[in-house]
Every structure is written in C-alpha cells, then in structure tokens.
Backbone atoms as SQL, in Angstrom:
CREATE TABLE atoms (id INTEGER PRIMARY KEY, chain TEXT, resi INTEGER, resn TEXT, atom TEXT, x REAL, y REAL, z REAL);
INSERT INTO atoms VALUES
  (1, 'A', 1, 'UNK', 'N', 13.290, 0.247, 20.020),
  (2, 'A', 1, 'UNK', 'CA', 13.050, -0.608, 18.873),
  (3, 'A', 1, 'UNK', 'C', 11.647, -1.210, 18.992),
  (4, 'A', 2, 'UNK', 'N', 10.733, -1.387, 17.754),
  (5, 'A', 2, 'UNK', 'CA', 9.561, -1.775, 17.873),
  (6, 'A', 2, 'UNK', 'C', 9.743, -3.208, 17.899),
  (7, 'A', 3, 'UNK', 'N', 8.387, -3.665, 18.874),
  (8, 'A', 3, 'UNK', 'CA', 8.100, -5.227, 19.013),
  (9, 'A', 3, 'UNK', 'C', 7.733, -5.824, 18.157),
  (10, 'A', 4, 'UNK', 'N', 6.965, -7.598, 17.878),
  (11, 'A', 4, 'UNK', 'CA', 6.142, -7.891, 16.596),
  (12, 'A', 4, 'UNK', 'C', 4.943, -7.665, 17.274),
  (13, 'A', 5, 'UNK', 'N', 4.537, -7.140, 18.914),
  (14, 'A', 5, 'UNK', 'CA', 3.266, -6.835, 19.674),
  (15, 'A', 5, 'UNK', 'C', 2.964, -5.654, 18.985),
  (16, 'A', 6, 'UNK', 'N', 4.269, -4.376, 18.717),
  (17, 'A', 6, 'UNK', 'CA', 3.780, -3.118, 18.265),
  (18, 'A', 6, 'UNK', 'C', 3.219, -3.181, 17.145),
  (19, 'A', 7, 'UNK', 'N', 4.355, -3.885, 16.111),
  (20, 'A', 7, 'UNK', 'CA', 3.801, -4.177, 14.580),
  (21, 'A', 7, 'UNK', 'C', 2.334, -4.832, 14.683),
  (22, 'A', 8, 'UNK', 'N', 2.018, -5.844, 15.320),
  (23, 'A', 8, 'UNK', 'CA', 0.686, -6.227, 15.561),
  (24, 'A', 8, 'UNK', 'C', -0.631, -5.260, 15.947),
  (25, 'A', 9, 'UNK', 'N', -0.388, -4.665, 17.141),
  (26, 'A', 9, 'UNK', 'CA', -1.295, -3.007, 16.997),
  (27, 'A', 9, 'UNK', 'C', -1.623, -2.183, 16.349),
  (28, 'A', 10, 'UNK', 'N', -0.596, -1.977, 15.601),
  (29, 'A', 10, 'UNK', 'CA', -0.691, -1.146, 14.417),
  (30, 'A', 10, 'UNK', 'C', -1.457, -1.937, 13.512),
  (31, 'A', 11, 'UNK', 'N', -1.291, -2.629, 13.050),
  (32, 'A', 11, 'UNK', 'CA', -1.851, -3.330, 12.419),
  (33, 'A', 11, 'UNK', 'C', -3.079, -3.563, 12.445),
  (34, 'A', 12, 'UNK', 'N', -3.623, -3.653, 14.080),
  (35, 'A', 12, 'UNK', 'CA', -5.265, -4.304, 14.055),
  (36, 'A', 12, 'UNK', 'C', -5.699, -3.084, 14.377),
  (37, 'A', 13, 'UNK', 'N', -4.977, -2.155, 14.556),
  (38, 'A', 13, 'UNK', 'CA', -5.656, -0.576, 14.757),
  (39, 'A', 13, 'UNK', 'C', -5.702, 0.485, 13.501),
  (40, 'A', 14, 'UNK', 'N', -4.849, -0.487, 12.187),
  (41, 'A', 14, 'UNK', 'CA', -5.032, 0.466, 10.800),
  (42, 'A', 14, 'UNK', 'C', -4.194, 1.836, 10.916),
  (43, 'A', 15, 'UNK', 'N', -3.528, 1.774, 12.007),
  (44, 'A', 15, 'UNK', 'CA', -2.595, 2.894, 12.086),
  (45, 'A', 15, 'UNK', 'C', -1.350, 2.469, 10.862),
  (46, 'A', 16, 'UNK', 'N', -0.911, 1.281, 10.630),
  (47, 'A', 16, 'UNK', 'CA', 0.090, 1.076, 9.936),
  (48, 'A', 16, 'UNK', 'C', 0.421, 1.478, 8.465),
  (49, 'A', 17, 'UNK', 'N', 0.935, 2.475, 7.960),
  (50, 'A', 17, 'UNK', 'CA', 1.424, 2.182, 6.272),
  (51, 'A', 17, 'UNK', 'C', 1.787, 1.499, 6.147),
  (52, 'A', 18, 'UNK', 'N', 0.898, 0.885, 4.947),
  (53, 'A', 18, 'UNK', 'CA', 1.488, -0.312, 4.465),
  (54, 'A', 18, 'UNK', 'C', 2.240, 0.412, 2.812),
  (55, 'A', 19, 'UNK', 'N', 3.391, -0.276, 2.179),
  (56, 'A', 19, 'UNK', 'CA', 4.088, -0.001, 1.190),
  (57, 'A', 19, 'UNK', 'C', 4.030, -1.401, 0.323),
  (58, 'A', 20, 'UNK', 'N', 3.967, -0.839, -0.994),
  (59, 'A', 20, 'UNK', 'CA', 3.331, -2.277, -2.185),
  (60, 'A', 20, 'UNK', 'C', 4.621, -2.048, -2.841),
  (61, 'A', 21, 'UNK', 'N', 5.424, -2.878, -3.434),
  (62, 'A', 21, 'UNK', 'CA', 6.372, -2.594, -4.311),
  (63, 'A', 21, 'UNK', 'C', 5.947, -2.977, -5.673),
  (64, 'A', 22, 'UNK', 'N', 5.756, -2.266, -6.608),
  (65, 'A', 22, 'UNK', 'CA', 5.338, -2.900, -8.237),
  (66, 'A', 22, 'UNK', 'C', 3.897, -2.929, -8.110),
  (67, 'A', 23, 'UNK', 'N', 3.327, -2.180, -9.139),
  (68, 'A', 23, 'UNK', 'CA', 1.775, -2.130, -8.886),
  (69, 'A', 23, 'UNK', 'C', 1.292, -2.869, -10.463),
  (70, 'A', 24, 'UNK', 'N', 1.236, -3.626, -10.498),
  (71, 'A', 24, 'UNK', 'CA', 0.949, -4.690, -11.406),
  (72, 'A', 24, 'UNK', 'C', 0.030, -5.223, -11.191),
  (73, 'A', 25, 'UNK', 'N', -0.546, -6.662, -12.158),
  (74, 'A', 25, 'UNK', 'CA', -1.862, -7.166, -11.634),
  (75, 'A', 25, 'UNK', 'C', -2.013, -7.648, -10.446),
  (76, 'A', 26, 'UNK', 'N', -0.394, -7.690, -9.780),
  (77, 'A', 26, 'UNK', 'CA', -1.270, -8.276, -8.346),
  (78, 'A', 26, 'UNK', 'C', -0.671, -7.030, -7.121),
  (79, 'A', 27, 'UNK', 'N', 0.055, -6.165, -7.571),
  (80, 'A', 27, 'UNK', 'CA', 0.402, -5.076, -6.348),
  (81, 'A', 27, 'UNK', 'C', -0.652, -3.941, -6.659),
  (82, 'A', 28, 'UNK', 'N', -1.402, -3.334, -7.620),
  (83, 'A', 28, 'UNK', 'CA', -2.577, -2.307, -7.841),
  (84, 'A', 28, 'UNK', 'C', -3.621, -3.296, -6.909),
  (85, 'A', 29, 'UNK', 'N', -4.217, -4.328, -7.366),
  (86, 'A', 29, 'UNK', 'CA', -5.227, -4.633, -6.235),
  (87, 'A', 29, 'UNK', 'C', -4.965, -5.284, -4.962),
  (88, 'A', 30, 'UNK', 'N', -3.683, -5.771, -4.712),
  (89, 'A', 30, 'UNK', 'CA', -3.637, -5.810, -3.204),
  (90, 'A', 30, 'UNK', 'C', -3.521, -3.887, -2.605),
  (91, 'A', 31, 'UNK', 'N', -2.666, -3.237, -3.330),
  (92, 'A', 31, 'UNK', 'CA', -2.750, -1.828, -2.546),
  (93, 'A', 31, 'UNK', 'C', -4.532, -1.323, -2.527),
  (94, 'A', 32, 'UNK', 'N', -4.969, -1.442, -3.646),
  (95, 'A', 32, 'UNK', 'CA', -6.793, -0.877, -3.206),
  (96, 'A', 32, 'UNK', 'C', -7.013, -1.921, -2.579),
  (97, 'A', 33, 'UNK', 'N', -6.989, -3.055, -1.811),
  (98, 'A', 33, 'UNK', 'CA', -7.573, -3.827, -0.766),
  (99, 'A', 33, 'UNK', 'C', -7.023, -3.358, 0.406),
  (100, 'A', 34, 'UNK', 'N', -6.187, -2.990, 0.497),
  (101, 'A', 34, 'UNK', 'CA', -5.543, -2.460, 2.014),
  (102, 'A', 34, 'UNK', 'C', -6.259, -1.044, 1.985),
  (103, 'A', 35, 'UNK', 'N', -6.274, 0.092, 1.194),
  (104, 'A', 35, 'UNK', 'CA', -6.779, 1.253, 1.098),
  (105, 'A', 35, 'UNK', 'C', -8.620, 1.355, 1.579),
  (106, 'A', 36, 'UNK', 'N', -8.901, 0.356, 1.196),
  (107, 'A', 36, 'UNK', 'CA', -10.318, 0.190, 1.123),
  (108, 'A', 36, 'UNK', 'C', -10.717, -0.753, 2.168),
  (109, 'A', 37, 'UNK', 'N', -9.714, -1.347, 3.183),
  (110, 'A', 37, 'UNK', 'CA', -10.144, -1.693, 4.293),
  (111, 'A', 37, 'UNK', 'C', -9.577, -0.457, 5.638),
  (112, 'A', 38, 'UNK', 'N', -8.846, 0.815, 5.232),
  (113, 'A', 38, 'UNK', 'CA', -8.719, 1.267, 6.304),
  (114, 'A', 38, 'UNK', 'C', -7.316, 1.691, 6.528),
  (115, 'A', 39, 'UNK', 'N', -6.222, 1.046, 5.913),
  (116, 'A', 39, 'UNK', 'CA', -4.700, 1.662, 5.607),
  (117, 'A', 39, 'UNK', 'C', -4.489, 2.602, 4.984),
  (118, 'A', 40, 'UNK', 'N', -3.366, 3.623, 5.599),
  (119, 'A', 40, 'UNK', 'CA', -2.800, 4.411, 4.718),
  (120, 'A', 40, 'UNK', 'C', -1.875, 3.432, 3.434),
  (121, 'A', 41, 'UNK', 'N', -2.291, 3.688, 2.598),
  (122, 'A', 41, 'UNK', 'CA', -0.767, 3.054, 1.290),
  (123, 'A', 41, 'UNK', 'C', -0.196, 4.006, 0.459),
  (124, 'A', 42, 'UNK', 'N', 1.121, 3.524, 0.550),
  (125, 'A', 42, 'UNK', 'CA', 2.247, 3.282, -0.381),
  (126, 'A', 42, 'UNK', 'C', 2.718, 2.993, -1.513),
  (127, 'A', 43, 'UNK', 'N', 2.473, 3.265, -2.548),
  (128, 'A', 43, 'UNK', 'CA', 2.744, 2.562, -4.154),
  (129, 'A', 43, 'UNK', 'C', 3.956, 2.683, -4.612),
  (130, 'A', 44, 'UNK', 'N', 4.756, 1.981, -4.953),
  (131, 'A', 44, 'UNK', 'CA', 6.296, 2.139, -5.439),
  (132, 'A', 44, 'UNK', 'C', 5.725, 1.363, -7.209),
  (133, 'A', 45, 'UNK', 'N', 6.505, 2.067, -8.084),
  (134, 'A', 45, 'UNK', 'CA', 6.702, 1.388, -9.341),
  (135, 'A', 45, 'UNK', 'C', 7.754, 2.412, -10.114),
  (136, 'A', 46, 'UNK', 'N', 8.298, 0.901, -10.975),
  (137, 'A', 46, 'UNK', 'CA', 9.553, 1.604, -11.695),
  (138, 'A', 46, 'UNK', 'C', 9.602, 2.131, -13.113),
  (139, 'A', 47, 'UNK', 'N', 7.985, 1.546, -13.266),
  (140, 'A', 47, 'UNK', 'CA', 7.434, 1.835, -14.412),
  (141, 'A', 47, 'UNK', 'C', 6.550, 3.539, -15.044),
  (142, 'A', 48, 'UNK', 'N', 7.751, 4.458, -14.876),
  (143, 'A', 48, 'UNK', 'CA', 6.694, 5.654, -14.965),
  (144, 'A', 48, 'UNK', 'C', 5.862, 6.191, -16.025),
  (145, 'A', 49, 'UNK', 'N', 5.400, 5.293, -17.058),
  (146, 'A', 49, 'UNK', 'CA', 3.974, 4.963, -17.244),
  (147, 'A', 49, 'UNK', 'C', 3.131, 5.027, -16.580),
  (148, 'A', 50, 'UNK', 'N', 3.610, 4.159, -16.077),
  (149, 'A', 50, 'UNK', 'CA', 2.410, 3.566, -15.530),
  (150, 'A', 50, 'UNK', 'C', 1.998, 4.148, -13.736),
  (151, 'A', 51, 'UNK', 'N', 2.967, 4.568, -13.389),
  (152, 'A', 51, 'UNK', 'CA', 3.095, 5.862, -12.630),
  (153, 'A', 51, 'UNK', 'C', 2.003, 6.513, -12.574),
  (154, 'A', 52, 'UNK', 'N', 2.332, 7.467, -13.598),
  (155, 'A', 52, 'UNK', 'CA', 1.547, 8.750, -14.670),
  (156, 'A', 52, 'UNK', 'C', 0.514, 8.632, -14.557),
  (157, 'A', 53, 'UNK', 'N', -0.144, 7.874, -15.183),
  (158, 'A', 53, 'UNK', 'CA', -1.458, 6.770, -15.072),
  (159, 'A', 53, 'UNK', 'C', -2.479, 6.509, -13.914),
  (160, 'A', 54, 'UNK', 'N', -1.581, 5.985, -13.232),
  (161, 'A', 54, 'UNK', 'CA', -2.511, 5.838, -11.793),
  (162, 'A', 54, 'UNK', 'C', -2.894, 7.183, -10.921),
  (163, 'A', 55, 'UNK', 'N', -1.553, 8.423, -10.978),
  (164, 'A', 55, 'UNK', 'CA', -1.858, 9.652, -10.651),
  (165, 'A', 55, 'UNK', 'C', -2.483, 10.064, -11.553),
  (166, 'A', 56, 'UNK', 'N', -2.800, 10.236, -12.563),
  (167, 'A', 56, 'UNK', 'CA', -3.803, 10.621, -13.401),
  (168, 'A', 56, 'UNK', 'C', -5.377, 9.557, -13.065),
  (169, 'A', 57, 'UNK', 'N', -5.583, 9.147, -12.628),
  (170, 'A', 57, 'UNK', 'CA', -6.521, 8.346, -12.364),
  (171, 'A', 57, 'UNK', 'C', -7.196, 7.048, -13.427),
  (172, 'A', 58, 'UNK', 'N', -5.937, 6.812, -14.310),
  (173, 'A', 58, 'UNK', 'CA', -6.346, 5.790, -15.382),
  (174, 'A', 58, 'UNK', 'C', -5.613, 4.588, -14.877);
C-alpha cells in the first residue's frame, strides 16, 4: 500500500497523474496548469459536448 511519503514523491517528481473531474471554468484551467507544469492529466466530463470540443481542439 502506498505512503503519503510515496504520494509526496510522486508528486515533487511529476511522475503523478493527476485526474480533474468536470472541466469547466475552473477544472479546464486547473488541468492546463498541471499539464503545463509537468503532469501527466486526466480530464473526466459528463458533458459530451463539450468533450467533443476539447478533443477537437476548441
């Protein structure tokens, strides 16, 4: 079982996925702030619009 030391490593080593739930005005730019400091991310939304959209690059 992982520690909060492991979770912490990962963490300051950018090894960690991080996962955003709802990419809205505040889960789309916290996920490009984690992406753009060095994380792999995760995008969950229930909205497949808006889905569509972001894989389409709009």
């Amino acid at each position: 079982m992982a520690t909060l030391e492991d979770l912490e490593d990962r963490l300051e080593s950018r090894e960690a996925t991080i996962a955003v739930v709802g990419l809205g005005y505040v889960g789309l730019p916290l996920a490009l702030r984690f992406a753009n400091v060095g994380y792999s991310v995760v995008g969950f939304d229930s909205d497949p619009a808006k889905v569509e959209a972001l894989l389409s690059g709009r």
